[in-house]
DRENSELUM-584970 format. One line per 10 residues: number of its first residue (from 1); their letters; for each residue x, y, z of N, C-alpha, C. Coordinates in steps of 0.1 Angstrom, whole numbers, plus 5000, padded with zeros to 4 digits. Layout:
NUM	A	X/Y/Z/X/Y/Z/X/Y/Z; ...
END
This chain:
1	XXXXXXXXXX	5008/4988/5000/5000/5000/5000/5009/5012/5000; 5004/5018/4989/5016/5034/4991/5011/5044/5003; 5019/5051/5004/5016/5063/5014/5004/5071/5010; 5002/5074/4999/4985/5080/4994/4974/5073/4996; 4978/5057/4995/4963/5051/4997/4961/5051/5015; 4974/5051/5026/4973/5048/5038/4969/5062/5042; 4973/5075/5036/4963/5088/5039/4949/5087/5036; 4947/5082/5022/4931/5081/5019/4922/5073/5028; 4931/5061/5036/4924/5055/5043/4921/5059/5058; 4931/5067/5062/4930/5070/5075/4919/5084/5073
11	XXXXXXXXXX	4922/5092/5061/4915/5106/5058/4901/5102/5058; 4895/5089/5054/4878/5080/5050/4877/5076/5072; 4887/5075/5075/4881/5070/5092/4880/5085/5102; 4884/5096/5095/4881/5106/5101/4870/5110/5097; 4864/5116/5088/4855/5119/5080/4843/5108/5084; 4844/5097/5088/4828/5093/5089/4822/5096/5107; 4806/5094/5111/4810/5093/5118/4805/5083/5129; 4810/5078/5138/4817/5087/5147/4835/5088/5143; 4835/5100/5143/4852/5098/5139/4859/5091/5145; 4873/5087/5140/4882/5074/5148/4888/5084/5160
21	XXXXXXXXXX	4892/5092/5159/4899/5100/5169/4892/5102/5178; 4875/5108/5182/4865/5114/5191/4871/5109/5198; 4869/5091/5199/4874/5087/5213/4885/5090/5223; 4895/5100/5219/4908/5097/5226/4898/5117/5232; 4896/5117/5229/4888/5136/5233/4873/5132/5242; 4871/5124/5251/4860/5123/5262/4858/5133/5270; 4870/5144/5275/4864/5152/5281/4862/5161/5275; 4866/5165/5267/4863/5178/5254/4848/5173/5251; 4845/5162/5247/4834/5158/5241/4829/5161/5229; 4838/5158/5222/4841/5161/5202/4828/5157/5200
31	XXXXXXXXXX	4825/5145/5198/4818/5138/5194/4800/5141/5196; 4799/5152/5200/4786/5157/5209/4787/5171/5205; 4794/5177/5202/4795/5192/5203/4802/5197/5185; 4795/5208/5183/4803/5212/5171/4812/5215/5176; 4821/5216/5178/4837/5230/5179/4842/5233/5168; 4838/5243/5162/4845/5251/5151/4853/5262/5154; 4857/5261/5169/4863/5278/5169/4880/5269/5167; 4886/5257/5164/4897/5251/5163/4904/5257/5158; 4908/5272/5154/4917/5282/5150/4924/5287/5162; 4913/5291/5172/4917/5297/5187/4920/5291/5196
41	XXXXXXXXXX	4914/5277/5195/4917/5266/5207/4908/5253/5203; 4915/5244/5202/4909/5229/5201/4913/5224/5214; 4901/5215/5212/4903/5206/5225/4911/5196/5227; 4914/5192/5241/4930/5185/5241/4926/5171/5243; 4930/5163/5239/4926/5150/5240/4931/5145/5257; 4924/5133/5259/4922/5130/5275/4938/5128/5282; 4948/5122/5273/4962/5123/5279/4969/5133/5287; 4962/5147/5278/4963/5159/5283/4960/5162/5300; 4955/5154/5306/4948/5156/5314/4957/5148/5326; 4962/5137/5324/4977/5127/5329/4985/5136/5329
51	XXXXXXXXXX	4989/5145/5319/5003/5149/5320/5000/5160/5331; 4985/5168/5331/4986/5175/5348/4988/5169/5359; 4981/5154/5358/4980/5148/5369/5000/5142/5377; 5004/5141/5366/5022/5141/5366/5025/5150/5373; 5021/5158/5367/5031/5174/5372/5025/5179/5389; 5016/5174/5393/5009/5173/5407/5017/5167/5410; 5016/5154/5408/5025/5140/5416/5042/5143/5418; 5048/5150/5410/5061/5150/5410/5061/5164/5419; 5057/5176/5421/5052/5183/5430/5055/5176/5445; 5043/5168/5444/5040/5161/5459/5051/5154/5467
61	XXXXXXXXXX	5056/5146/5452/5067/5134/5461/5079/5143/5460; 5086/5154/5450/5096/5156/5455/5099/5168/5456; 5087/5177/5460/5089/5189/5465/5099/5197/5456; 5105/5205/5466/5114/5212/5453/5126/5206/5445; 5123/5194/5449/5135/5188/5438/5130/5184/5422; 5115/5186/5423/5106/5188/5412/5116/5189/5402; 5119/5199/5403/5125/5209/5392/5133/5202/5380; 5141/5187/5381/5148/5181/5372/5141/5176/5364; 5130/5170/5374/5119/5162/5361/5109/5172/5353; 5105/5188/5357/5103/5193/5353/5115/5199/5335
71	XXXXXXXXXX	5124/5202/5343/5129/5204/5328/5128/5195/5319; 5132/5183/5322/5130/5175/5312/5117/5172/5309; 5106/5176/5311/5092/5179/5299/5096/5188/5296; 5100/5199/5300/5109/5211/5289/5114/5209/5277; 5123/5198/5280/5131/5194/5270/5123/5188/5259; 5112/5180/5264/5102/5170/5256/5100/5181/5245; 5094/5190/5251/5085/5204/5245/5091/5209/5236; 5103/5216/5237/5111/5218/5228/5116/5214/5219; 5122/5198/5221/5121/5185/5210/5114/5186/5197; 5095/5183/5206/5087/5184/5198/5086/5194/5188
81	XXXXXXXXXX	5091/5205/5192/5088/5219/5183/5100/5218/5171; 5110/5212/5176/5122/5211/5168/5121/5200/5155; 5116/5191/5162/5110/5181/5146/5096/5190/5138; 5089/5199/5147/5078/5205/5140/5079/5215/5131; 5089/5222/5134/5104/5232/5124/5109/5225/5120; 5113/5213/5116/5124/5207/5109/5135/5213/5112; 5140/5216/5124/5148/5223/5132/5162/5214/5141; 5162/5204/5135/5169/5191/5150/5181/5198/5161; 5186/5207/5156/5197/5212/5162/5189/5227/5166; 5178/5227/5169/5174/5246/5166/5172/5245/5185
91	XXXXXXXXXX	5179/5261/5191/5180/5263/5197/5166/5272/5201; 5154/5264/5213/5140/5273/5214/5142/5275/5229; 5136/5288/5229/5134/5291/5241/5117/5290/5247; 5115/5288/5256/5099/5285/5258/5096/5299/5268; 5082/5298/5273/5079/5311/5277/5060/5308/5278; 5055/5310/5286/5045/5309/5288/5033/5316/5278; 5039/5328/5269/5029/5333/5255/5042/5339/5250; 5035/5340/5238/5045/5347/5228/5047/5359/5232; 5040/5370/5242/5043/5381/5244/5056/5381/5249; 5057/5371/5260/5068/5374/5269/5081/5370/5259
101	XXXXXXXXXX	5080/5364/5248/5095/5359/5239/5095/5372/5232; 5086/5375/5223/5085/5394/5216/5086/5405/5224; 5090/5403/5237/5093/5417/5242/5105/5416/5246; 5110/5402/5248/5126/5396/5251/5132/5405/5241; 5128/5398/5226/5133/5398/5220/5141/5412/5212; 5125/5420/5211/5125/5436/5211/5134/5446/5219; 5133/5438/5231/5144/5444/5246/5155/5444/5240; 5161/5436/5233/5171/5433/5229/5178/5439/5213; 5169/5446/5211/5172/5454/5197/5181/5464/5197; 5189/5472/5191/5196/5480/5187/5185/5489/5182
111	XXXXXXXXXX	5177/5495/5187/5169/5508/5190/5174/5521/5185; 5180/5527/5195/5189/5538/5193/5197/5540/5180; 5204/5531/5175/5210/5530/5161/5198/5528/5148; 5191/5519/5148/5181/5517/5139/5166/5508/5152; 5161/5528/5148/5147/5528/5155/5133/5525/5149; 5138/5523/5132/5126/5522/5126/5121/5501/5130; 5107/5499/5130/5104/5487/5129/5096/5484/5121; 5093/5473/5111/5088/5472/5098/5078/5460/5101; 5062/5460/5097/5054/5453/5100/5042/5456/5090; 5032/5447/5097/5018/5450/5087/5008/5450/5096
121	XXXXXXXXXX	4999/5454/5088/4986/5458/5092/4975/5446/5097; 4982/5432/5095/4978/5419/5097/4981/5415/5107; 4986/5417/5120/4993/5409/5126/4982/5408/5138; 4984/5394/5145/4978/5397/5157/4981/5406/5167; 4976/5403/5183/4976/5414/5194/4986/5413/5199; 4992/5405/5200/5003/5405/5206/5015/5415/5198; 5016/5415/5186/5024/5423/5183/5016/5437/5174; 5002/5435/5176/4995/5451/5171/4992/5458/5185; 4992/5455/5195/4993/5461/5207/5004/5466/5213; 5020/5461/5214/5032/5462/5218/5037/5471/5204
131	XXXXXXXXXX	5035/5471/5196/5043/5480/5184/5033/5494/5188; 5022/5493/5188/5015/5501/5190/5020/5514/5200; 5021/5503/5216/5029/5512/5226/5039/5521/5223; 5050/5509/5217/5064/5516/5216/5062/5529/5203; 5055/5526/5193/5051/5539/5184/5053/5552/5199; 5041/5552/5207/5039/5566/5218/5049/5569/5222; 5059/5560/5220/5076/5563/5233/5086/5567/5220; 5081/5569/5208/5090/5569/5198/5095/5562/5186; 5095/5554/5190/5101/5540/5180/5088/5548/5169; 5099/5538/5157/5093/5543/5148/5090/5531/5141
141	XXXXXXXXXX	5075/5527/5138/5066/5513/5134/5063/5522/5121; 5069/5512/5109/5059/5513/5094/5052/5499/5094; 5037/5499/5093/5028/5490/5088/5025/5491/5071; 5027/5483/5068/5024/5480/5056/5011/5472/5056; 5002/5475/5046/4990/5465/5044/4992/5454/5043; 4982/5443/5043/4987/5431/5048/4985/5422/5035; 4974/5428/5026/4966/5428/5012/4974/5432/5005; 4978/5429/4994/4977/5413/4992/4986/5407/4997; 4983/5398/4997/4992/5386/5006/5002/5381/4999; 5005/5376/4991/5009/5376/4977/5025/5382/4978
151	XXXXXXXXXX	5023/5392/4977/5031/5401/4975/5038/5411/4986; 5030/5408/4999/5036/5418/5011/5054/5408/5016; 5056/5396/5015/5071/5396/5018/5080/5406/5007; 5073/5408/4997/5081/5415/4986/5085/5427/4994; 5072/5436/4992/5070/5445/4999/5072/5449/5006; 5076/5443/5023/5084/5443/5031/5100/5444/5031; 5104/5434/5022/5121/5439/5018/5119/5451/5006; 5113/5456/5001/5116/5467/4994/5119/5482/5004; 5111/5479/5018/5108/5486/5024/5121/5490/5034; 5132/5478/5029/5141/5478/5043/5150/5490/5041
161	XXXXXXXXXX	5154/5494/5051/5167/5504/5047/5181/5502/5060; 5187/5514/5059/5198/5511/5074/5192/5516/5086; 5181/5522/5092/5175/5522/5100/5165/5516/5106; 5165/5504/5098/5154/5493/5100/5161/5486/5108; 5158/5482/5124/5162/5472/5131/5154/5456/5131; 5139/5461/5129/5137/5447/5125/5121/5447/5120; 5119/5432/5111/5108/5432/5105/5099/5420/5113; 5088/5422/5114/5079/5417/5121/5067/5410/5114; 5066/5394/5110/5053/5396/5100/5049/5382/5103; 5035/5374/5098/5032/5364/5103/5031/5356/5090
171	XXXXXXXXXX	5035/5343/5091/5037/5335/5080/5022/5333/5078; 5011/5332/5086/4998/5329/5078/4990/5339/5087; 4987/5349/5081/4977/5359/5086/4962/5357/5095; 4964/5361/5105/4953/5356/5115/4939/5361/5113; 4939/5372/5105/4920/5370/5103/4917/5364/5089; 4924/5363/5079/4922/5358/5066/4926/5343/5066; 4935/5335/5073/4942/5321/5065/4954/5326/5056; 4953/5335/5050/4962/5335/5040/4975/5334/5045; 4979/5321/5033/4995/5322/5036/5006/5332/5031; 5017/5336/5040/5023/5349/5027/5034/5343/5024
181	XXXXXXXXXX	5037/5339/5011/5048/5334/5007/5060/5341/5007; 5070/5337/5002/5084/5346/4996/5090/5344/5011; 5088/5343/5022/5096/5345/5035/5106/5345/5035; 5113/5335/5027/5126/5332/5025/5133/5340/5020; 5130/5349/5006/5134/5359/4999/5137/5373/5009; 5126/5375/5020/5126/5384/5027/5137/5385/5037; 5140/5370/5042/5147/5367/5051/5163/5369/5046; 5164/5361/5030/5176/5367/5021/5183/5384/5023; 5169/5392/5019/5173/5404/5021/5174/5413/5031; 5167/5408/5047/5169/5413/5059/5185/5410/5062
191	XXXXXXXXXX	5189/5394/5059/5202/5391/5063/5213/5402/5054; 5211/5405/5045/5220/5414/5037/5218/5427/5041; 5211/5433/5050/5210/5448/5054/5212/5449/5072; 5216/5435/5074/5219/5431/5087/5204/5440/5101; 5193/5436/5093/5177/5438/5101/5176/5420/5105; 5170/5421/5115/5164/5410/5122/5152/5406/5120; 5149/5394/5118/5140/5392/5109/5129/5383/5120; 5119/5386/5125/5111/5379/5134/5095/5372/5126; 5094/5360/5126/5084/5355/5119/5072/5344/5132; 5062/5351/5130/5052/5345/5139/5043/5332/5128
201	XXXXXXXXXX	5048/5318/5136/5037/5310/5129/5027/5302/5136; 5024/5309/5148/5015/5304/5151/5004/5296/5149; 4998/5307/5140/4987/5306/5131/4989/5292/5120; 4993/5293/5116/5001/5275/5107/5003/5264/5115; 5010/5264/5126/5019/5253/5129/5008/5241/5135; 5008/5230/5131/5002/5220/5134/4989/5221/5126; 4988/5230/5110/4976/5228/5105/4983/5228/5087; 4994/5231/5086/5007/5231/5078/5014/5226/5083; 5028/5222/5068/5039/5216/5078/5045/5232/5074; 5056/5236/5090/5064/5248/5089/5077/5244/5089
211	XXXXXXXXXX	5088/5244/5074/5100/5231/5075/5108/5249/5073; 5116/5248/5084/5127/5263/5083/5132/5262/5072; 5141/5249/5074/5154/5256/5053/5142/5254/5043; 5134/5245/5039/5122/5246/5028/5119/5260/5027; 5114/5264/5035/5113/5280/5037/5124/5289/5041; 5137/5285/5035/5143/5296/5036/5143/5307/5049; 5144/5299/5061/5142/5307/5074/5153/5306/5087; 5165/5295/5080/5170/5292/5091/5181/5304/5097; 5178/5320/5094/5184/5330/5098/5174/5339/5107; 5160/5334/5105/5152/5338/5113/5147/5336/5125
221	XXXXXXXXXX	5143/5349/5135/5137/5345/5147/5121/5341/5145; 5116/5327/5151/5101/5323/5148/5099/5316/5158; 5084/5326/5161/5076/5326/5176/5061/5312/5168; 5060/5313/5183/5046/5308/5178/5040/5293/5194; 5032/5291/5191/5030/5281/5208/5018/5272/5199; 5017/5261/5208/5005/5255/5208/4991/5254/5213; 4987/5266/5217/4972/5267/5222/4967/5266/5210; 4966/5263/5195/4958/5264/5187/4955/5245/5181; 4962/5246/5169/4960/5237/5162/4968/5223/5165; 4974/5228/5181/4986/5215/5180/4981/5209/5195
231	XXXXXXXXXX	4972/5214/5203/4966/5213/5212/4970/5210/5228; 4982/5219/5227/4985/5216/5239/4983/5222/5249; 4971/5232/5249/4967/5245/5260/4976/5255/5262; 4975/5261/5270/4978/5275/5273/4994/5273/5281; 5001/5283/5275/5016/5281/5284/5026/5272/5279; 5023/5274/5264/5035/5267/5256/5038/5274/5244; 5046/5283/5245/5052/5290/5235/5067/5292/5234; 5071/5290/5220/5081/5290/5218/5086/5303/5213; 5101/5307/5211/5110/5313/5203/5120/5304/5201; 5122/5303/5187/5137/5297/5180/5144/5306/5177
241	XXXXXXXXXX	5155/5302/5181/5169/5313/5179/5181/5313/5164; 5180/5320/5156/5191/5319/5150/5197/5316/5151; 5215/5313/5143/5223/5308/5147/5230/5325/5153; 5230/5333/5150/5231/5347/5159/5230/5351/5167; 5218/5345/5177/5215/5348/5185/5224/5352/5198; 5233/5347/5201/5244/5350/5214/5253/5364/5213; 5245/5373/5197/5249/5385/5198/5241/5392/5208; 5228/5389/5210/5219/5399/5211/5219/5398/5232; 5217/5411/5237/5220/5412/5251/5201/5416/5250; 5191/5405/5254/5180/5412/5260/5179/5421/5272
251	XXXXXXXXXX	5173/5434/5274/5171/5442/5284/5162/5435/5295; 5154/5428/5288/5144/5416/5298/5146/5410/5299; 5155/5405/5311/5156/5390/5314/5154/5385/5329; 5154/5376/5330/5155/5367/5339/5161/5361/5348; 5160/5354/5359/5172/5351/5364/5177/5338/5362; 5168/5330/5354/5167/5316/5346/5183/5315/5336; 5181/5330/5331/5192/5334/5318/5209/5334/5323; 5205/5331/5335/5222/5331/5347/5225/5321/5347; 5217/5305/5340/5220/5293/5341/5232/5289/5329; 5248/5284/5340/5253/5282/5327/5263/5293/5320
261	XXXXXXXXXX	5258/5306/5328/5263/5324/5322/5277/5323/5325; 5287/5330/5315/5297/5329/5316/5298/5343/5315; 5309/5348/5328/5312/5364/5323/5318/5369/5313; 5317/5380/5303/5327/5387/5294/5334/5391/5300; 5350/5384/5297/5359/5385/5302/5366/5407/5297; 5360/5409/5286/5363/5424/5277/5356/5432/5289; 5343/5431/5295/5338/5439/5303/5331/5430/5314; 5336/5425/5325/5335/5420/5337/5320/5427/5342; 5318/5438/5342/5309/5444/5345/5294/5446/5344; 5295/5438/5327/5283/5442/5323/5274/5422/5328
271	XXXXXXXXXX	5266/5422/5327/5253/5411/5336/5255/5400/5322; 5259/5390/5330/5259/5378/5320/5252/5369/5318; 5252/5364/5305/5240/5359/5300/5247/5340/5294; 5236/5333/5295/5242/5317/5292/5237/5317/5275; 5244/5305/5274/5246/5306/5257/5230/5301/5252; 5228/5303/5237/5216/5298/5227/5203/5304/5235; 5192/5292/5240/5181/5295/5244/5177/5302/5255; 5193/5301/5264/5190/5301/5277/5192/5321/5280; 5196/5324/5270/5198/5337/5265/5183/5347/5268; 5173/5337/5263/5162/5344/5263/5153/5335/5271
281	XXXXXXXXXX	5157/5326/5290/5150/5326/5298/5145/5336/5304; 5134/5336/5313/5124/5341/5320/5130/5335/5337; 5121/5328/5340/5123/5326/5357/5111/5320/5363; 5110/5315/5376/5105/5305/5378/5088/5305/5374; 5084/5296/5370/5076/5292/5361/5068/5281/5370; 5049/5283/5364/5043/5270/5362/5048/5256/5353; 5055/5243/5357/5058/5236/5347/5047/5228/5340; 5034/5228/5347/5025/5219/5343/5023/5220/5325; 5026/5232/5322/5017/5232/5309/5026/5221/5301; 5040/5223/5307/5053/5214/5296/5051/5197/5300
291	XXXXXXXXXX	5041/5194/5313/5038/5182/5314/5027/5176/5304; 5017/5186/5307/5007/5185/5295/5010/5187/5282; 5016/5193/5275/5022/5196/5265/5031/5178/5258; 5040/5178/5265/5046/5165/5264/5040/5151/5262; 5028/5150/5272/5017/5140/5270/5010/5140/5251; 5008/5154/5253/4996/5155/5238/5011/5149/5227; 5024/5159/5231/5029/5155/5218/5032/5142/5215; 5034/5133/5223/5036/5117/5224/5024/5112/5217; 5011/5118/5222/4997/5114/5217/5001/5113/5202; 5005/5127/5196/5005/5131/5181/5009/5119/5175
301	XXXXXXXXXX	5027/5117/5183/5031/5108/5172/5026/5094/5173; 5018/5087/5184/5014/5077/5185/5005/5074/5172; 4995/5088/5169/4983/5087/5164/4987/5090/5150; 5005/5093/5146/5010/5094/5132/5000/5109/5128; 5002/5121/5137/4993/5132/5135/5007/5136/5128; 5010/5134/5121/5025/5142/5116/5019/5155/5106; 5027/5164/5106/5023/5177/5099/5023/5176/5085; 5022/5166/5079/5021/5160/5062/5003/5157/5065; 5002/5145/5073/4990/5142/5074/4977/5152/5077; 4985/5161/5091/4973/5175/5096/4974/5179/5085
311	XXXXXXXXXX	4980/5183/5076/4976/5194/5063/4970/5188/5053; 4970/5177/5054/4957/5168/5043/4942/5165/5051; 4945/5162/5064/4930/5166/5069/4923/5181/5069; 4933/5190/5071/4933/5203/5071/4923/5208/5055; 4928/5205/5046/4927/5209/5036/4913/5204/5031; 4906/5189/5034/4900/5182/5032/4883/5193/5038; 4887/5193/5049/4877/5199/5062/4876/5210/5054; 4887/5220/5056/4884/5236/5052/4875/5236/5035; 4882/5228/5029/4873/5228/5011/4857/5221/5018; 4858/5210/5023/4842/5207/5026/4834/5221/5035
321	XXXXXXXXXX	4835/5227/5041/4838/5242/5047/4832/5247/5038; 4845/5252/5028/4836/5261/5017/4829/5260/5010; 4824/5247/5002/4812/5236/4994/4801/5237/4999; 4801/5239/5018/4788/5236/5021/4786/5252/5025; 4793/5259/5023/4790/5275/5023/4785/5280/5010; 4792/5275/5000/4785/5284/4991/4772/5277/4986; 4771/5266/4993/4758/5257/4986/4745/5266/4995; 4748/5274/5005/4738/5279/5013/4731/5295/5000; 4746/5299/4995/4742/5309/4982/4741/5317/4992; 4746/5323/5000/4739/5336/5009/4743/5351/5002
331	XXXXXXXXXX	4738/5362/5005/4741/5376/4995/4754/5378/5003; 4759/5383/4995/4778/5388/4995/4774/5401/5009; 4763/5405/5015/4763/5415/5020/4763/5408/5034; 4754/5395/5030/4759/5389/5048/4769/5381/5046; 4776/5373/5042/4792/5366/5042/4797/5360/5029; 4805/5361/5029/4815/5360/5013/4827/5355/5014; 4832/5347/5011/4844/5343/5012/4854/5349/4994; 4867/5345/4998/4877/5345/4986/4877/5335/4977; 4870/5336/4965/4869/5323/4959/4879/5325/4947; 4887/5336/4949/4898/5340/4939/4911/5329/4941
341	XXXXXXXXXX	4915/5326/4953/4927/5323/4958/4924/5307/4958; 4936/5300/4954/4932/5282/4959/4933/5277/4967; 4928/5273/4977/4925/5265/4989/4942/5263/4992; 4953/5261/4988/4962/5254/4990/4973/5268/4996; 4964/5280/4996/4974/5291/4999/4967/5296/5010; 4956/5286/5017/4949/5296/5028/4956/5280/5041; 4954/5286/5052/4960/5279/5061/4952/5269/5066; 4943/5268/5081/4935/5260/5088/4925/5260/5088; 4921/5275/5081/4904/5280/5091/4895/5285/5075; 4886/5284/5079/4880/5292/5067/4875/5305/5071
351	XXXXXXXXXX	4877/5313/5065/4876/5330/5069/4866/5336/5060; 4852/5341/5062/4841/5345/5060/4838/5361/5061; 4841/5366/5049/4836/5380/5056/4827/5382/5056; 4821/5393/5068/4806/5395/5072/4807/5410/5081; 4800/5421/5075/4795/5431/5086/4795/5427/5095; 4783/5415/5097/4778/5411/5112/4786/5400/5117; 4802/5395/5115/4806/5385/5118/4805/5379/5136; 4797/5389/5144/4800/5395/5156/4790/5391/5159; 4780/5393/5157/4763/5387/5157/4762/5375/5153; 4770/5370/5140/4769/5358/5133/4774/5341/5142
361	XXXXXXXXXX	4785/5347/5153/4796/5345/5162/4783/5338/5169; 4776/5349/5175/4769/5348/5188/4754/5340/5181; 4749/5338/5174/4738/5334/5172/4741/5319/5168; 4752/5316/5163/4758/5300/5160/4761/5297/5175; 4767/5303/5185/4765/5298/5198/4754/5291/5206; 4745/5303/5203/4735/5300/5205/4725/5287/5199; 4730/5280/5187/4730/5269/5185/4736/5259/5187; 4744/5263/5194/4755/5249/5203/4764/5246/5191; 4768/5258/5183/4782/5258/5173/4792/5271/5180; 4802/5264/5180/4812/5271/5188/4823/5275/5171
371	XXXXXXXXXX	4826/5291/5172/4831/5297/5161/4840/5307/5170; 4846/5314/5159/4853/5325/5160/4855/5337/5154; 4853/5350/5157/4851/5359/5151/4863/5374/5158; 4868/5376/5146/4880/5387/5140/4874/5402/5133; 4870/5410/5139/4867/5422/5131/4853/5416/5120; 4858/5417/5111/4845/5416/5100/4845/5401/5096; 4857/5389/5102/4856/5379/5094/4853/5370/5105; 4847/5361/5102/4839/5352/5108/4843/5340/5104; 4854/5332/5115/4865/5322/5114/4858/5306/5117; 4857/5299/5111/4853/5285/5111/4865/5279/5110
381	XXXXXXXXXX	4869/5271/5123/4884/5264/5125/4880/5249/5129; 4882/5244/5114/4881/5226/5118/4893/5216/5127; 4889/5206/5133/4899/5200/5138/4898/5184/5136; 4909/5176/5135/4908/5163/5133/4901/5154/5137; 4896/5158/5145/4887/5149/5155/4870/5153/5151; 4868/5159/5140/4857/5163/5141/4851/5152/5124; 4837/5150/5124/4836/5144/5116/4832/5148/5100; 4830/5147/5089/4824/5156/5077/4807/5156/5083; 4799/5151/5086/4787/5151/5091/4786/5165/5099; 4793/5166/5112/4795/5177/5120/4799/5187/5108
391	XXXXXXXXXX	4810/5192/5101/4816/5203/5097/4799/5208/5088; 4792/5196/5081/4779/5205/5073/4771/5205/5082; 4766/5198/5093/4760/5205/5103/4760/5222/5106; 4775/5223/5110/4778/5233/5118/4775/5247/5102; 4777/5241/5089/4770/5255/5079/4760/5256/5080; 4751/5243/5081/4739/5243/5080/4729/5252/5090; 4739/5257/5101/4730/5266/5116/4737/5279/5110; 4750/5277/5101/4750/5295/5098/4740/5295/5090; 4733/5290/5078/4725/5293/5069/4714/5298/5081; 4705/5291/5090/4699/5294/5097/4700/5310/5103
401	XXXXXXXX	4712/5307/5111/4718/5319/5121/4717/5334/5112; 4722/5332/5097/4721/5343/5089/4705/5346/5087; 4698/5338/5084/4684/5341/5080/4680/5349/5092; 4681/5343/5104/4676/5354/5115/4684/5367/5120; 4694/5367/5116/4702/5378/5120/4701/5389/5106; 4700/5385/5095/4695/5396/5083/4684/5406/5087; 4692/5418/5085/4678/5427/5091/4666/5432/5079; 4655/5436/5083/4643/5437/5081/4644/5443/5066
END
């Protein structure tokens, strides 16, 4: 049997239902409940739930000596993220959200010399909130539109100059799916103007495969965690480090970052920092999330969830998505999707624009479909565990949801 017909066959035991996977998700309760909001948070399968129960127990029996068996789910965590980059040697730092690694990281910029910072108008909050700030204090933030997608890595290096400290952009755009290509080209020409090049893929990882050299990224910094599509809850976020990275002195750190620190012998004086990841520690920390974290990722590979396979369930779900959306016919004035672009350039979710994507949100709730909603676009995020029965269900309450929400 080739490797296409063992996808087609495992792709035919997801799709029916009851899906093959529901079972291992009993307390989420897949199998009972729409969940479409699987862009912002899928449910964690029941293993998830052992690896808290671990991180209690090792707590209990060995008090603060905890801390060895703790890092090593650290280590698990990191691992995992390293084969999920195609990374084996990539040095990640973890951090409880991406905020706390983007402000490390930012801390750490050459400011003063090159104040300008280069971004778009796409990004999520974590970095349209924090660029935002530092705009009031000075720094100088160019957003570029995020439309077309297509073409913004271009765009972005056209934009660089000697003042540019660094570029900021997300491999798949959080209210649209769209993927933005070229990364690699951008990353080519940040490395030649010596700008730092920061790439968020959150939004992808575990619904695409994210392979660094395939993409031309192994000079880049890339953030991103698993509360989304990889399901490991909240408090698992990563930064990968360049091979560069032991230039950069963060202003935020930690006392975690003293593990290992060797003094500069040139200036004795100045606060020393340990080598690769440990460069951009934090300090003492909840471990549980790296216990649970650890559990799901073991789940993955048991269950062969490899990031070839999620992107063929991925693809399967999101096209049956838009088949049973446009089969509803609804007027372009209550939701519309991009039927310009090919399924194979948009990420996990299916992205709906709508005036009322906000109403639309709340009224599918109200039918016991759980969704997600971004400004005007109205996010449908499938997950593997969900069946093709469920995904037309779950259009078939927006066709409803829209008929009552159309006003008079």
């Amino acid at each position: 049997m080739t490797t296409q017909d063992r996808t087609r066959d495992r792709l035919r035991d997801l799709r029916r239902s009851p899906n093959a996977l529901a079972a291992h998700y009993t307390r989420f309760r897949v199998a009972d409940r729409l969940l479409l909001s699987g862009h912002s948070h899928q449910a964690w399968p029941d293993v998830a739930l052992a690896g808290q129960v671990e991180a209690f127990e090792d707590a209990a029996r060995h008090v603060d000596d905890k801390w060895e068996r703790a890092f090593a789910r650290a280590e698990d965590v990191r691992a995992g993220y390293r084969a999920l980059l195609d990374d084996p040697r990539g040095e990640i730092a973890l951090a409880a959200s991406t905020h706390d690694l983007v402000v490390r990281f930012l801390s750490g910029l050459d400011l003063a010399g090159r104040p300008r910072l280069l971004t778009t108008d796409g990004e999520f909050h974590t970095l349209r909130r924090q660029l935002a700030r530092l705009a009031e204090e000075g720094v100088e933030v160019v957003r570029l539109p995020a439309e077309p997608a297509d073409t913004l890595a271009e765009r972005l290096a056209g934009e660089l100059d000697d003042r540019t400290g660094a570029v900021l952009v997300s491999a798949v755009l959080f209210a649209t799916s769209r993927i933005v290509p070229g990364l690699g080209d951008l990353a080519r020409a940040c490395e030649r103007r010596g700008v730092e090049l920061l790439v968020d893929v959150y939004h992808g990882l575990g619904a695409l495969p994210v392979r660094l050299p395939e993409w031309g990224l192994e000079t880049a910094w890339v953030t991103g965690g698993g509360y989304k599509y990889l399901q490991l809850g909240e408090g698992n976020c990563f930064l990968r480090l360049p091979p560069h990275a032991d230039r950069m002195r963060p202003v935020v750190t930690g006392w975690f970052a003293e593990f290992g620190a060797l003094a500069d012998t040139a200036r004795p004086d100045l606060v020393p920092y340990g080598r690769g990841a440990a460069r951009f520690a934090g300090s003492t920390y909840d471990p549980t999330s790296h216990y649970r974290a650890a559990r799901v990722l073991r789940f993955f590979a048991e269950q062969g969830l490899t990031p070839e396979f999620l992107r063929a369930v991925s693809l399967h779900q999101v096209s049956l998505l838009a088949r049973c959306f446009d089969a509803l016919d609804l007027p372009a004035e209550i939701a519309t999707r991009d039927r310009d672009t090919p399924r194979e350039r948009f990420g996990g979710f299916l992205a709906l624009r709508s005036p009322r994507a906000g109403a639309l949100r709340e009224a599918l709730a109200e039918r016991g479909v759980l969704t997600d909603s971004r400004g005007e676009y109205l996010r449908f995020g499938p997950a593997p565990y969900l069946s093709d029965a469920q995904l037309a269900a779950a259009v078939e309450a927006l066709g409803d949801a829209a008929h009552e929400t159309r006003p008079p």
